[in-house]
C-alpha positions in Angstrom: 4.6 9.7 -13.8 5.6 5.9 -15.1 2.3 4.1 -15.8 1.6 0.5 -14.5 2.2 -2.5 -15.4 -0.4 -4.8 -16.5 -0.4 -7.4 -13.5 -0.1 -3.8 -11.1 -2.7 -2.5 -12.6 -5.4 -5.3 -12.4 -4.3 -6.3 -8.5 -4.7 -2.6 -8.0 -8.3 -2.7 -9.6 -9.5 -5.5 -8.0 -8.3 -4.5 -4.8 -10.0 -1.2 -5.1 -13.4 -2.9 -5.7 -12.9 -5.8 -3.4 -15.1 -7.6 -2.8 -16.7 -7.1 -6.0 -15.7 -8.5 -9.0 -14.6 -6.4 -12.1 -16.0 -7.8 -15.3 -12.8 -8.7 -17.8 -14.3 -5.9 -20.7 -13.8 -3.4 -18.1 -10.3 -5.1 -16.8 -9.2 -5.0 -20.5 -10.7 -1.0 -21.1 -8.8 -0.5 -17.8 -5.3 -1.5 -19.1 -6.1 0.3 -22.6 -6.2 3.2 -20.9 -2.5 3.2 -20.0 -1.6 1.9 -23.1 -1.8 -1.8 -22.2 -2.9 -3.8 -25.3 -6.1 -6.2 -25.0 -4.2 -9.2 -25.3 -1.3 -8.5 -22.7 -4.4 -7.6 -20.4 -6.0 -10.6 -21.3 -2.9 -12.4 -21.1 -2.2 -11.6 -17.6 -5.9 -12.1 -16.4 -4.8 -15.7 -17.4 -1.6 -15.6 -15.7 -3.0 -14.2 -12.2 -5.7 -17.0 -12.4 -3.0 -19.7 -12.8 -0.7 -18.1 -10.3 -3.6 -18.4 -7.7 -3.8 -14.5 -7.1 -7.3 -13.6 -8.6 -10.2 -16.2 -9.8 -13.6 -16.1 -11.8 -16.4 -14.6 -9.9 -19.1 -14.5 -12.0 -19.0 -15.5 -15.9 -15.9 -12.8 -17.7 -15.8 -11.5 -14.3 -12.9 -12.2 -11.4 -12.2 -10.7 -8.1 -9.1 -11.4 -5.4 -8.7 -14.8 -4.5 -8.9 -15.8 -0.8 -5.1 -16.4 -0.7 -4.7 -12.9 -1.6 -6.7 -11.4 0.8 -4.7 -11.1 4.1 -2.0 -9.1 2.2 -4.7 -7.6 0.3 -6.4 -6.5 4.1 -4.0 -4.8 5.3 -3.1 -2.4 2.3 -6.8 -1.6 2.1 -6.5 -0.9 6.0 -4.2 2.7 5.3 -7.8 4.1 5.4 -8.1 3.7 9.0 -4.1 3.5 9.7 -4.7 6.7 12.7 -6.7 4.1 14.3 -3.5 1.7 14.9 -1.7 4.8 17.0 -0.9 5.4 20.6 0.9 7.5 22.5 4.7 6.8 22.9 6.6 5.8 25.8 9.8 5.8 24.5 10.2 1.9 24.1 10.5 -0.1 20.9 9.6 -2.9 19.5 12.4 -5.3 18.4 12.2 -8.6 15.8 15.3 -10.6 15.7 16.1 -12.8 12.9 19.4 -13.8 13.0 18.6 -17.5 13.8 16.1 -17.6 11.2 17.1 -19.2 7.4 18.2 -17.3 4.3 18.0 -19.8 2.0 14.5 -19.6 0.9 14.0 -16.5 -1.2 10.4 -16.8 -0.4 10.1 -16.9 3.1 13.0 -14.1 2.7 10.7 -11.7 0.5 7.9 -12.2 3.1 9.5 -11.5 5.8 11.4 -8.4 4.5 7.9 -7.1 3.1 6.3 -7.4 6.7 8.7 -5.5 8.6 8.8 -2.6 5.6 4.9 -2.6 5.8 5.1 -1.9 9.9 8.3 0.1 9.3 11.1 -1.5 11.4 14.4 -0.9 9.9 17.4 -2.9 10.8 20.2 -1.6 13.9 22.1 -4.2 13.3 22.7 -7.8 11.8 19.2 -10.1 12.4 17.9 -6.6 14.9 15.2 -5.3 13.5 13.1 -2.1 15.4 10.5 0.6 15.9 9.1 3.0 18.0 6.2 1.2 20.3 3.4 3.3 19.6 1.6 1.5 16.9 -1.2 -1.5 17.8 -2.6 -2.3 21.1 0.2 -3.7 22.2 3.1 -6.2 21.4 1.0 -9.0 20.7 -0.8 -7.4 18.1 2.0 -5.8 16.3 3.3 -9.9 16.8 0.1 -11.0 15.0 0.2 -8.5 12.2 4.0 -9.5 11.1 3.0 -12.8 10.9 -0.3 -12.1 9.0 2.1 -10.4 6.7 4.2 -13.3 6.1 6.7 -12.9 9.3 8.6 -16.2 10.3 6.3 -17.6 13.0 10.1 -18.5 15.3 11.2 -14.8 15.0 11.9 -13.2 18.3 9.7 -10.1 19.2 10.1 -8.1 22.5 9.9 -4.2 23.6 13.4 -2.6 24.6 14.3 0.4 26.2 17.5 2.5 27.7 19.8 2.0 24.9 23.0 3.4 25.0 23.0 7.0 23.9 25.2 6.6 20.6 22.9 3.6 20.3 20.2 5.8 20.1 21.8 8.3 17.6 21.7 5.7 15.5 18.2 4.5 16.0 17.2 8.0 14.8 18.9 8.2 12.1 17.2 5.1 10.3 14.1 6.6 9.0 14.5 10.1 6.8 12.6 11.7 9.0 13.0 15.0 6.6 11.9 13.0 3.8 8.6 11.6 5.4 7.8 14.9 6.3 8.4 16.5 2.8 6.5 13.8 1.1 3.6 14.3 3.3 3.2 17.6 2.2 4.5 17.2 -1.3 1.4 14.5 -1.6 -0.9 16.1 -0.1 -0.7 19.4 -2.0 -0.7 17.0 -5.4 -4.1 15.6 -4.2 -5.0 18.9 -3.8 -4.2 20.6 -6.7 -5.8 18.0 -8.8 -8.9 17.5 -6.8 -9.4 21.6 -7.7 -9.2 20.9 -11.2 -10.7 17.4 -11.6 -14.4 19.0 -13.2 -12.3 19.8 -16.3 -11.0 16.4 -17.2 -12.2 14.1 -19.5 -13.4 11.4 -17.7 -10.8 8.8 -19.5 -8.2 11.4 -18.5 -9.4 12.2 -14.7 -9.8 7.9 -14.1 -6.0 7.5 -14.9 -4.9 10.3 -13.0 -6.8 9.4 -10.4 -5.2 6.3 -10.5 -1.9 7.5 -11.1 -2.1 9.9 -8.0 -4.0 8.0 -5.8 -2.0 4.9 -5.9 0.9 7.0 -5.2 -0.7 8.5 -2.1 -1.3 5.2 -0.6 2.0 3.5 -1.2 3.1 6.5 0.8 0.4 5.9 3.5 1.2 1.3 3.9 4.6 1.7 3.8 4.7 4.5 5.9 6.5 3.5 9.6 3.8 6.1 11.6 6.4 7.6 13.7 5.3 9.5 16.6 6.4 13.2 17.4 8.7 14.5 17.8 10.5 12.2 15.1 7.9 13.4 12.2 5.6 16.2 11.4 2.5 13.5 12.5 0.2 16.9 11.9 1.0 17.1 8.2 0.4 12.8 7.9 -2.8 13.3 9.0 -3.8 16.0 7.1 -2.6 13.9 3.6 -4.3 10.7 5.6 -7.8 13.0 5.5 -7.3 14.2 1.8 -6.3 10.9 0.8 -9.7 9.2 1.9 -11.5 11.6 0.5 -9.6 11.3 -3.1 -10.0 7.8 -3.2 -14.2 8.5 -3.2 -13.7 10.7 -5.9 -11.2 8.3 -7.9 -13.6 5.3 -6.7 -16.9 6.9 -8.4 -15.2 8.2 -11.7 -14.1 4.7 -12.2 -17.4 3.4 -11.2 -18.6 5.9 -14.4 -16.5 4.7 -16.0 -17.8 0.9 -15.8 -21.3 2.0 -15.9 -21.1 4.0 -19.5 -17.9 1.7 -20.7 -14.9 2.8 -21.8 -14.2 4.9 -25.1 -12.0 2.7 -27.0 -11.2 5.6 -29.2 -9.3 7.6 -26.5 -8.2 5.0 -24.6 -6.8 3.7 -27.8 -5.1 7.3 -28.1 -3.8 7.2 -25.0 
């Protein structure tokens, strides 16, 4: 499994911790133990600050900064993402974009990134849909997009009685097979290494952790919670359930981790 980057791995740290702040000795032992040199981890503690991403807490310490904290919200909400379901009545939801400007990369990325986060995928040119069974109801699902950085003109409405080759096609834009594979393939990783955590070093079970953990919940935000009978939604759960409780387990061996400090020998080695 590829390692981080530097500026992954500190927004992933500081997430993790939010709202406390992570002093820059254990940012720094945190990079080292991927192989991340001091001064690149220094370099892009610097970097993050300038950019308006993180800023200084305490003295050598930082945390996210308040710009970052809406996105930052609503990865950290995957713990309770069961909580966001309802029962399907066949409708979807539908964004339409097609009057909305593509000339700004920005606004582009943002608004790309908030329908991948709530899982629409496009039917056709400026269409964007999914099932209806996530939110309260259409105005929250409105709200979240634009938290997420949705164009506040874009058109959102609920749909139903498509056409029925329209709605061969509807079912065929998620890989339904593949959601369903990679909630058990994940699962039975978390598993697996949860078993055999008690014989790891603790340098070696804190990137692992990391490693496996942050894979697990990239799964779980960007996954579009489909309801049955489009996905196994028994098998999500069950990785949704293992997945809370390995981020405890990753949480407090990186917790031991900044309470004894990092072994710079091993790390070094790593």
């Amino acid at each position: 499994m590829q390692g981080p980057t530097a500026k992954k791995l500190l927004l992933d740290l500081l997430l993790a911790v939010d709202p406390q702040p992570v002093a820059a000795r254990n940012a720094v032992g945190a990079c080292a133990l991927f192989g991340i040199g001091e001064s690149n981890a220094r370099v892009t503690l610097t970097r993050l600050a300038a950019n308006g991403m993180i800023e200084s807490a305490e003295r050598g310490s930082y945390r996210l900064s308040p710009s970052a904290h809406e996105v930052a919200t609503e990865i950290a909400g995957w713990r309770r993402l069961d909580a966001r379901l309802r029962p399907w009545s066949g409708e979807y939801v539908c964004v339409h974009t097609a009057a909305l400007g593509r000339s700004d990369r920005a606004a582009l990325r943002r608004r790309r990134r908030a329908l991948d986060m709530l899982g629409f995928r496009k039917l056709s040119r400026g269409l964007h849909l999914r099932p209806d069974n996530i939110e309260t109801d259409t105005e929250a699902v409105r709200r979240r997009l634009r938290t997420l950085g949705l164009d506040g003109s874009a058109q959102i409405f609920l749909a139903r009685d498509f056409a029925a080759a329209d709605l061969d096609r509807i079912e065929g834009l998620w890989d339904r097979e593949a959601l369903n594979a990679g909630y058990r393939d994940t699962h039975a990783r978390l598993t697996n290494w949860l078993e055999r955590r008690h014989r790891l070093e603790l340098e070696t079970a804190a990137r692992e952790s990391f490693l496996l953990g942050g894979d697990a919940i990239r799964r779980l935000v960007f996954d579009p919670l489909l309801p049955e009978p489009m996905v196994d939604t028994e098998a999500r759960q069950q990785l949704l359930v293992t997945a809370r409780h390995f981020d405890q387990v990753g949480q407090a061996i990186w917790q031991q981790l900044f309470v004894r400090g990092f072994d710079t020998a091993q790390t070094a080695a790593a």
